[in-house]
KEDREN-430011 format. One record per residue (C-alpha): residue in one letter; x, y, z. Coordinates in steps of 0.5 Angstrom, whole numbers, plus 500, padded with zeros to 3 digits. Each point is the difference from the previous one (the first is absolute). Layout:
<nodes>
(A,(X,Y,Z))
...
</nodes>
This chain:
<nodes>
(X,(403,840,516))
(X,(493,500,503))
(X,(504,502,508))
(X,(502,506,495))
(X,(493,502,499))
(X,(498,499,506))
(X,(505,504,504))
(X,(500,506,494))
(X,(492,499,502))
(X,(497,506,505))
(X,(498,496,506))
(X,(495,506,502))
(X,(496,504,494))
(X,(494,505,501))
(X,(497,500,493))
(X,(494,507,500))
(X,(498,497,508))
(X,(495,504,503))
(X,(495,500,506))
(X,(495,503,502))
(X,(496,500,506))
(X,(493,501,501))
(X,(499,506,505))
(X,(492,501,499))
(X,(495,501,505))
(X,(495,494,501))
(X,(495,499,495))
(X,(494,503,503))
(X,(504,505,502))
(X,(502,502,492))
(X,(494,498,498))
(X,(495,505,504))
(X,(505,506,500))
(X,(501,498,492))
(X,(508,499,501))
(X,(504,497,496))
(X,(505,495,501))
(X,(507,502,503))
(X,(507,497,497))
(X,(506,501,503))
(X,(505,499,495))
(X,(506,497,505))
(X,(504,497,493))
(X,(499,503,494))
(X,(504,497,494))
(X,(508,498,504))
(X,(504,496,495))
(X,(507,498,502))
(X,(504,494,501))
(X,(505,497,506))
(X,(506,497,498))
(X,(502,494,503))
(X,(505,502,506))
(X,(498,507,499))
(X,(498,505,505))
(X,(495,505,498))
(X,(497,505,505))
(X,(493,503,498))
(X,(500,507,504))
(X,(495,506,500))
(X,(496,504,505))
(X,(494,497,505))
(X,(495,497,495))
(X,(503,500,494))
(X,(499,492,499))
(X,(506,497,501))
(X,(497,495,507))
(X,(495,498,495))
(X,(504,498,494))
(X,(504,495,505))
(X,(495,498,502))
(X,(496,498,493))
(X,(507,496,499))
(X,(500,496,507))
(X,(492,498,497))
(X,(497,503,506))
(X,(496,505,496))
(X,(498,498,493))
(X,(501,505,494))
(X,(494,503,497))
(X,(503,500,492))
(X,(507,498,498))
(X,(504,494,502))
(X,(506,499,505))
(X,(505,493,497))
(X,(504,497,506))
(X,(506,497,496))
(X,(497,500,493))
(X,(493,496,504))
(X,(494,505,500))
(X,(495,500,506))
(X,(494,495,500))
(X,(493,503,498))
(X,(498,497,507))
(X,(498,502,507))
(X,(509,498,501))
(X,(503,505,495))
(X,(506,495,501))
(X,(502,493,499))
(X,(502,496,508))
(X,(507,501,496))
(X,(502,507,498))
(X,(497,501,508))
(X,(505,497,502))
(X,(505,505,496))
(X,(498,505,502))
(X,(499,503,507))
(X,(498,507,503))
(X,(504,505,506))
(X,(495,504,503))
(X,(501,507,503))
(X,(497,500,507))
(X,(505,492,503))
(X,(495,501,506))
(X,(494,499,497))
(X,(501,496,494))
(X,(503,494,506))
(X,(495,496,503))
(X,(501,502,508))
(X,(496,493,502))
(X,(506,497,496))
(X,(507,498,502))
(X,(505,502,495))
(X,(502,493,498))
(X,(492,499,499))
(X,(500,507,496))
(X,(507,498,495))
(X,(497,493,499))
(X,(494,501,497))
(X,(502,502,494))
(X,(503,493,500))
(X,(493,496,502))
(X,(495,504,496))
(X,(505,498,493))
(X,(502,493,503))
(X,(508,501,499))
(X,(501,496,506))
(X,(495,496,503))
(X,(504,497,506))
(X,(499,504,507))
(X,(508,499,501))
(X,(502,502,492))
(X,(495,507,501))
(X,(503,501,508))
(X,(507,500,497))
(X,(498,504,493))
(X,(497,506,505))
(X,(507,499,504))
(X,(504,502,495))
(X,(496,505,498))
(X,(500,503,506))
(X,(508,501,500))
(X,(501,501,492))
(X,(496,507,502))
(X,(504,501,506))
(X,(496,497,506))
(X,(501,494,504))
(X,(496,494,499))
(X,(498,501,508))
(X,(496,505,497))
(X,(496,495,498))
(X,(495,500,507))
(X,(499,507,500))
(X,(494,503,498))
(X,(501,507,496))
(X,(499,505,505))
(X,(506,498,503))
(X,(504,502,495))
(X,(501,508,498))
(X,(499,502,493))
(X,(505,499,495))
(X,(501,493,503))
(X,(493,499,498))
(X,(502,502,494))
(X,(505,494,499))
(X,(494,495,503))
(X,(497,503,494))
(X,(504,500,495))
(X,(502,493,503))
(X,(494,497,497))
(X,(499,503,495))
(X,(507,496,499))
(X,(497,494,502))
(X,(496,497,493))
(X,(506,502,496))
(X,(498,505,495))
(X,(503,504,496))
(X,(497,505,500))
(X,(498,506,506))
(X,(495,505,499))
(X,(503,506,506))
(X,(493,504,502))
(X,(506,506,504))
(X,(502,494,504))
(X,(505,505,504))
(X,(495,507,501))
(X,(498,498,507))
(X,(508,498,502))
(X,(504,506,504))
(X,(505,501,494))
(X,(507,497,503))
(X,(495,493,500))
(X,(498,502,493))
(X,(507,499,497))
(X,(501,493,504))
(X,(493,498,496))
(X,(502,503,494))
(X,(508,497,500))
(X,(496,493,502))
(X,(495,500,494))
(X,(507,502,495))
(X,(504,495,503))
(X,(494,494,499))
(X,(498,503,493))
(X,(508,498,498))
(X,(499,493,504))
(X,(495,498,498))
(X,(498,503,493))
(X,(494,504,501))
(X,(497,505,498))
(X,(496,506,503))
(X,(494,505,498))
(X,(502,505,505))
(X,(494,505,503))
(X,(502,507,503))
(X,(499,506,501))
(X,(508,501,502))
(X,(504,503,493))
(X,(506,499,506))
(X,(499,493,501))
(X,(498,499,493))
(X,(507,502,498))
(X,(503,495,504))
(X,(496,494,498))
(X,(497,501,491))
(X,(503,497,495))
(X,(494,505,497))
(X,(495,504,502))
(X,(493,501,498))
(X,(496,507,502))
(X,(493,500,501))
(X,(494,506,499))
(X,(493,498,502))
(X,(501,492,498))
(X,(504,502,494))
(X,(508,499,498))
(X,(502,505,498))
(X,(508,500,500))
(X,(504,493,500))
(X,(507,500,500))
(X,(506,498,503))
(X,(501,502,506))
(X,(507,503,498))
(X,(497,504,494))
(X,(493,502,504))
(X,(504,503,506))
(X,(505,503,496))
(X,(497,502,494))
(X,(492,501,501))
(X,(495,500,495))
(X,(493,502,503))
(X,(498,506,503))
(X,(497,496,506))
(X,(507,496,500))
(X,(503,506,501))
(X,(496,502,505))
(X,(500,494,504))
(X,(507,501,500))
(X,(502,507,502))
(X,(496,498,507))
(X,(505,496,501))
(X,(505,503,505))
(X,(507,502,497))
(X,(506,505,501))
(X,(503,499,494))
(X,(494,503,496))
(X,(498,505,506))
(X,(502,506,494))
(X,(497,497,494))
(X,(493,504,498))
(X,(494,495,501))
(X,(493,502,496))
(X,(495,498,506))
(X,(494,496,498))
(X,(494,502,504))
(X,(493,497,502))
(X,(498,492,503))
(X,(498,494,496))
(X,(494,501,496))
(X,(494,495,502))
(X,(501,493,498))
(X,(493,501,499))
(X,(499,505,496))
(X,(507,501,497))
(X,(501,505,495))
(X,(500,500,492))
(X,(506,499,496))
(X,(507,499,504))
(X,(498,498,507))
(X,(506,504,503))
(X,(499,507,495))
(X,(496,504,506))
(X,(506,500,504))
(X,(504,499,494))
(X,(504,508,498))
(X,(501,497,494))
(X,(494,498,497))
(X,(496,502,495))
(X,(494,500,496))
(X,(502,493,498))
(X,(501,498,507))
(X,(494,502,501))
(X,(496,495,495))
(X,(505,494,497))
(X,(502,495,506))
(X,(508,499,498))
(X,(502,493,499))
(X,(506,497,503))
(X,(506,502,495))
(X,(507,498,499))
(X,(504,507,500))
(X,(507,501,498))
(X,(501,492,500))
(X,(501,501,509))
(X,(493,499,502))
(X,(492,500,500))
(X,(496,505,501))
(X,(493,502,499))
(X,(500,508,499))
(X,(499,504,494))
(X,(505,507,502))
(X,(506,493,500))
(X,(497,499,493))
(X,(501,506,498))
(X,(506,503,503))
(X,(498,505,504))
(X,(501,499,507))
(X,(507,503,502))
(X,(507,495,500))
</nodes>
């Protein structure tokens, strides 16, 4: 009864997170000039879960905050309000916002497998960190054998163990990567656009290797990008973010076939495709507003061909429409966009 529980329990949830980042100029600066402080709302009210075994991707233009919520959830940022529970634990109020536990079962992929690798370091020494800092294995021969099978369930040679990272090219740093982020044995991964710097045949050899652990080893990803095509592949749902808000949270089957918000809309008619080469599209003009100093009401309304005065002064809160997804938009609320 209790293992029901707790496999029915999201391993991942976000309830009203935000971060804010103090961008204001030093001190005396304000204080002669009689400025005010400047806070740069990067996360403003996210809430979701992640189920265990899933794939949920975030996507949305440069800046939107989606870099920022994996980040608030790997713990190497702290959350200005709200809180974020990791199989049911909540972050501590202390200076380590995770236990040593749940650090150990949760990892991150970053996006640039360069420099996220130390190039004084040998890969074996780079896989088997994790290993030390967390204590899994204290014996040097059990820590070598562990980073040498790591290396070959990503696809590399345990001989590849002597070699330092710049001899490798870059999708095979990637699978260094990926590789320790293996090493603790976590359960969960959070991938910051881990194929963005790849050409895109090396991408697709990244993303067959991640789905191909994923159902091997039980894990579950919070997927980061930019790249709605990518995005299609991989999501078990998908997450749509606007200037540190979500504004669309579906399945990823529903949201490309049957959108809700107009900046999901929009996102999605940029995507190449022939098939829908005759179909009229509305285009949205204008550039992401200033995070700081965003606009009132809906975030999105000056961009937005659909707003009115209400967009223009009442925030939307993320709602079920239609029973098919979440969305935080007043013309779905009151059926006025076009089907």
């Amino acid at each position: 009864m209790q293992q029901s529980a707790e496999h029915e329990r999201p391993l991942v949830a976000l309830r009203g997170v935000a971060r804010y980042f103090d961008v204001s100029r030093p001190w005396l600066n304000r204080v002669i000039e009689r400025a005010p402080r400047l806070l740069l709302k990067a996360v403003e009210d996210v809430s979701f879960e992640i189920r265990r075994g899933e794939t949920l991707a975030l996507v949305g233009e440069s800046g939107c905050g989606k870099s920022t919520v994996a980040r608030l959830i790997a713990g190497l940022y702290r959350v200005s309000r709200g809180q974020i529970e990791f199989d049911g634990q909540a972050q501590l109020p202390t200076a380590s916002v995770w236990s040593t536990e749940v650090r150990r079962r949760m990892q991150m992929i970053c996006q640039d497998p360069y420099a996220s690798l130390n190039p004084r370091w040998r890969v074996a020494d780079i896989v088997a960190e994790p290993l030390r800092v967390h204590g899994a294995r204290a014996r040097r021969d059990e820590i070598r054998d562990r980073a040498a099978a790591l290396l070959t369930q990503v696809g590399l040679s345990p001989d590849d163990g002597r070699k330092y990272p710049h001899e490798f090219s870059g999708g095979q740093r990637q699978r260094i990567s990926i590789a320790r982020a293996l090493s603790s044995e976590p359960k969960f991964l959070a991938c910051d656009e881990p194929t963005s710097a790849l050409d895109v045949s090396v991408q697709a050899q990244i993303l067959n290797l991640m789905k191909e652990l994923q159902e091997r080893l039980g894990l579950t990803y919070l997927f980061i990008s930019h790249n709605l095509a990518v995005v299609s592949q991989v999501a078990t749902r998908v997450g749509v973010m606007y200037l540190g808000r979500v504004v669309e949270l579906a399945d990823a089957s529903t949201l490309f076939s049957h959108p809700q918000h107009p900046y999901t809309r929009m996102l999605l008619d940029a995507i190449p495709d022939l098939e829908m080469s005759g179909r009229s599209r509305t285009p949205v003009a204008g550039e992401v507003a200033n995070p700081l100093d965003p606009p009132p009401g809906c975030a999105f309304h000056p961009r937005c061909p659909h707003a009115n005065a209400r967009c223009r002064v009442e925030i939307p809160l993320l709602k079920a429409h239609d029973g098919r997804a979440l969305a935080a938009c007043h013309a779905v609320e009151e059926g006025r966009l076009p089907v």
